[in-house]
C-alpha positions as CSV (number, residue, x, y, z in Angstrom):
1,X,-30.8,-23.3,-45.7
2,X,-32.1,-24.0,-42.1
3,X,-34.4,-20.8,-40.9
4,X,-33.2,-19.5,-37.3
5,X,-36.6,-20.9,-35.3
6,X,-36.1,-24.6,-37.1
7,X,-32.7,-24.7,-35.8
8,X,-33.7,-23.0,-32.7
9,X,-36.4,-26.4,-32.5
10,X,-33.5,-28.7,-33.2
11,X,-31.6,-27.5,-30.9
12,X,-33.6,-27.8,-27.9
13,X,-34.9,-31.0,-29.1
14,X,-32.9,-34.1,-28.2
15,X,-33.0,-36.3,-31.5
16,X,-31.6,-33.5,-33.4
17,X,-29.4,-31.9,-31.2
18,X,-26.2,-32.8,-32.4
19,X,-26.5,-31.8,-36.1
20,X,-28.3,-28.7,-35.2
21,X,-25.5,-27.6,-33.0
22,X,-22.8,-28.6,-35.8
23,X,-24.9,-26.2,-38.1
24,X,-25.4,-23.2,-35.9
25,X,-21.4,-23.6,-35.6
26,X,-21.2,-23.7,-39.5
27,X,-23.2,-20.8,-40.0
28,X,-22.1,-18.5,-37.4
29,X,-18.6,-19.4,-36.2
30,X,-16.5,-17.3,-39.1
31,X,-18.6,-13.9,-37.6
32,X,-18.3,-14.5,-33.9
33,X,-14.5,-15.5,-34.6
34,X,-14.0,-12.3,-36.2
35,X,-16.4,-10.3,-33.7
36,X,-14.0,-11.7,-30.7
37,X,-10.9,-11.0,-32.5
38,X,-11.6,-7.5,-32.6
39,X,-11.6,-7.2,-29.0
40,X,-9.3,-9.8,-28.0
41,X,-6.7,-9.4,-30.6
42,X,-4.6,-12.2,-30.5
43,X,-6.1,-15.2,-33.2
44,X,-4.9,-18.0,-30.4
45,X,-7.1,-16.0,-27.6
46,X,-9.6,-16.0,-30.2
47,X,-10.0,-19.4,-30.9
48,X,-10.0,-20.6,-27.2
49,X,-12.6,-17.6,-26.3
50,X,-15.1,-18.8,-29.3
51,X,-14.3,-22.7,-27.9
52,X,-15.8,-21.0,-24.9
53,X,-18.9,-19.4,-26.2
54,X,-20.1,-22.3,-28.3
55,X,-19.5,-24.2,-25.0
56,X,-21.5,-22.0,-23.2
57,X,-24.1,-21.7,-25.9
58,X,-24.7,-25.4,-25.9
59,X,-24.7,-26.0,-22.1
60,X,-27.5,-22.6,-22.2
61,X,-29.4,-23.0,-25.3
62,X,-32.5,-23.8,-22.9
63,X,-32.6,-21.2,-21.5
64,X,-32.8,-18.7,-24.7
65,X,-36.1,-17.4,-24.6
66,X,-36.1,-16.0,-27.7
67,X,-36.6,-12.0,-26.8
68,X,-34.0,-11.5,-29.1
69,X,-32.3,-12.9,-32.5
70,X,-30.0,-16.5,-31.8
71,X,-28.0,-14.3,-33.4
72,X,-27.8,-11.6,-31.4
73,X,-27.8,-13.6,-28.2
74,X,-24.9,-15.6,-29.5
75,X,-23.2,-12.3,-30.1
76,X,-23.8,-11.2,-26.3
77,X,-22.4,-14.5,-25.1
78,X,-19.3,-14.2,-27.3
79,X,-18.5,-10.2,-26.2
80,X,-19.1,-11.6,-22.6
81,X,-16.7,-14.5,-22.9
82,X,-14.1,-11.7,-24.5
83,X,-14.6,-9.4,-21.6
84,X,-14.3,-12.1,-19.3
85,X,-11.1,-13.3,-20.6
86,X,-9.7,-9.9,-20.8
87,X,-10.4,-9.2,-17.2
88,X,-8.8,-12.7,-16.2
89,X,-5.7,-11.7,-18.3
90,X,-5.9,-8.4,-16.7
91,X,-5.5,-10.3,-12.9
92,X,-3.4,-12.7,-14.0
93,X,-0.9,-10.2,-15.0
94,X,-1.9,-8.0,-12.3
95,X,-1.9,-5.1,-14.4
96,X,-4.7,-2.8,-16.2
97,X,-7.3,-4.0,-19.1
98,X,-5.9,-1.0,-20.8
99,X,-2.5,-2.5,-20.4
100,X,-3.8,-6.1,-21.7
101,X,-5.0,-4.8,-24.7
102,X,-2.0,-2.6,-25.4
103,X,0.3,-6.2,-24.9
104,X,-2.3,-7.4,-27.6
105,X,-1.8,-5.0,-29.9
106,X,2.4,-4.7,-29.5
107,X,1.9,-9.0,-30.0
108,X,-0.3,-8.1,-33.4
109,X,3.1,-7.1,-35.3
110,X,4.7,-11.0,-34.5
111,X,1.2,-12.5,-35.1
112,X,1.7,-14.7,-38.6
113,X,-2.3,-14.6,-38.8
114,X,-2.3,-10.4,-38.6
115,X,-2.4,-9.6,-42.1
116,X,-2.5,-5.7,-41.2
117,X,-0.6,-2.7,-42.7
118,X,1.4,0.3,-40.4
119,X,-1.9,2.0,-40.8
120,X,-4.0,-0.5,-39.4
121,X,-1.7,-1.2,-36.5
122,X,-2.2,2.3,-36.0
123,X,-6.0,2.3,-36.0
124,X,-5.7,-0.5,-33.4
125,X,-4.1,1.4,-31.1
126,X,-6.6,4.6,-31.4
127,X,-9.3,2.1,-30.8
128,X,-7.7,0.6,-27.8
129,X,-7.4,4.5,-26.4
130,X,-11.3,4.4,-26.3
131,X,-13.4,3.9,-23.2
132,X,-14.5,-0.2,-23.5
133,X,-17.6,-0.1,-24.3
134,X,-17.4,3.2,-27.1
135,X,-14.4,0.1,-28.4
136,X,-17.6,-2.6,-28.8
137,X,-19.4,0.1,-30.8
138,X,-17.1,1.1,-32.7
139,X,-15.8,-2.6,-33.7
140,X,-18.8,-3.7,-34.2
141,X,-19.9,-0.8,-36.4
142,X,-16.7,-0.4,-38.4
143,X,-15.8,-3.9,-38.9
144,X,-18.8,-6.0,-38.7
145,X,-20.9,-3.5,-40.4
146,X,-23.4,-4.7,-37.7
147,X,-26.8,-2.4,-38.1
148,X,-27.6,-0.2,-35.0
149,X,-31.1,-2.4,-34.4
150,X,-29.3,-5.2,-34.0
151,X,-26.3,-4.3,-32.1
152,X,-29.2,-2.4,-29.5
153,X,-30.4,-6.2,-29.0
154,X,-26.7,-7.1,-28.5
155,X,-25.4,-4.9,-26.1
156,X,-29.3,-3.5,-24.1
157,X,-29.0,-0.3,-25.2
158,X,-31.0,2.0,-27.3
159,X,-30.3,3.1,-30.8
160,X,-30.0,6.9,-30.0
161,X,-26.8,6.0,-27.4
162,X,-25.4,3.4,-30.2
163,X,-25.1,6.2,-32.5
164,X,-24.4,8.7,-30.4
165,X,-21.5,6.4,-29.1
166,X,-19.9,5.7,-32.6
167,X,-20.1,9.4,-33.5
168,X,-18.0,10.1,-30.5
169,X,-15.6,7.2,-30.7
170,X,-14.7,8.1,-34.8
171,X,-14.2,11.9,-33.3
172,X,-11.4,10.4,-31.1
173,X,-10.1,7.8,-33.4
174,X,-9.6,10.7,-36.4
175,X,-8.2,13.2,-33.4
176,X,-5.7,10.1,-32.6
177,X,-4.5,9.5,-36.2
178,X,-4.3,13.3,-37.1
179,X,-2.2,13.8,-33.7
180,X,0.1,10.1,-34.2
């Protein structure tokens, strides 16, 4: 098993470039997919948005100066690219990110890759009632089980408003599911 700085080496080096890359998609690509399918819903969207971040990972991997994890700078690209291609849905459609995500979440019930119960259908929708970013949070939290130091490197943000965020977002979701 490749440590992150070797790969890191390979990838900015030119004779190795190429297998390091196909490695670093290997090891990562199974979490980001999952990371953007939690906010983009839909696995089609998902695979084209995580074409897009290991695009935009390999065309950028110069300029990763290393202040943070690969990991977690991968991570940032790939909520980014989700964001982005919510917000060009959004235009497209010329309604409301809101409204995108709700289309994503009626769509989840015909989606052969959705595996989910009535329940979880449910907890989609009381996540998609939160504010975006207490939705990151929460995803990332719940279903990544991503710890707090890491998602601070992620997203900018201290641990203190991370937690504080989460708290806040399960108070609505359980308020949500009591209520529907």
């Amino acid at each position: 098993m490749i440590d992150e700085a070797q790969l890191l080496e390979q990838l900015k080096s030119n004779t190795n470039r190429e297998q390091a890359f196909r490695a670093l998609i290997t090891l990562y690509k199974e979490r980001l997919y999952w990371h953007i399918r939690n906010i983009v819903k839909s696995h089609e969207d998902t695979d084209d948005v995580l074409q897009n971040t290991f695009i935009k990972i390999y065309k950028n991997i110069n300029n990763f100066k290393g202040d943070s994890k690969l990991y977690s700078w991968m991570y940032r690209i790939a909520t980014n690219e989700s964001i982005t291609f919510i917000n060009k849905n959004a235009k497209r459609l010329q309604i409301t990110n809101e409204e995108v995500q709700q289309l994503a979440i009626n769509n989840l019930v015909s989606d052969v890759y959705f595996e989910g119960s009535e329940i979880q259908l449910k907890l989609q929708e009381a996540i998609n009632k939160l504010p975006p970013k207490q939705q990151l949070i929460f995803n990332m939290k719940y279903f990544e089980n991503i710890k707090y130091k890491d998602m601070a490197d992620i997203l900018e943000t201290s641990e203190g408003a991370l937690k504080a965020s989460y708290h806040i977002a399960v108070k609505k979701i359980e308020t949500y599911l009591t209520k529907n």
